[in-house]
C-alpha positions, 0 to 999 in steps of 0.5 A: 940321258941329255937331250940333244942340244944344238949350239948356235950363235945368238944373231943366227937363233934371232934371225932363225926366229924372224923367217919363222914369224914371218912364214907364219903370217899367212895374211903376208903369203895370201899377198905373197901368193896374190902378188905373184898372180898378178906378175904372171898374168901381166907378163904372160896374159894369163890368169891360172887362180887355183887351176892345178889340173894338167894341161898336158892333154890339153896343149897335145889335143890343141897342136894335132888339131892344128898340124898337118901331115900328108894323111890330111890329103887322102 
């Protein structure tokens, strides 16, 4: 039985060999990700670190704090 084979041209197997080294620098992706962290908290003034919870609830709890509604005056 032959083993499966795929043909590709020799500049495309080079290239294909650079990204793969490339994304197995994780020193270059922790600045990668440092990076981006920085961008997001200068553009919006935010500063989310490892933060993943859902903030769903949160922004649902804040706006019916602040909204009123004709029940407010009974």
């Amino acid at each position: 039985m032959l083993p499966n084979v795929i043909q590709v041209p020799l500049s495309e197997y080079q290239r294909l060999k650079d990204e793969l080294c490339l994304l197995k620098d994780t020193e270059l992706l922790i600045k990668f990700k440092k990076i981006i962290d920085l961008l997001y908290e200068d553009k919006y003034g935010l500063y989310m670190h490892d933060f993943t919870d859902d903030l769903t609830e949160y922004s649902i709890n804040k706006n019916w704090k602040n909204e009123t509604s004709c029940w407010d005056n009974i």
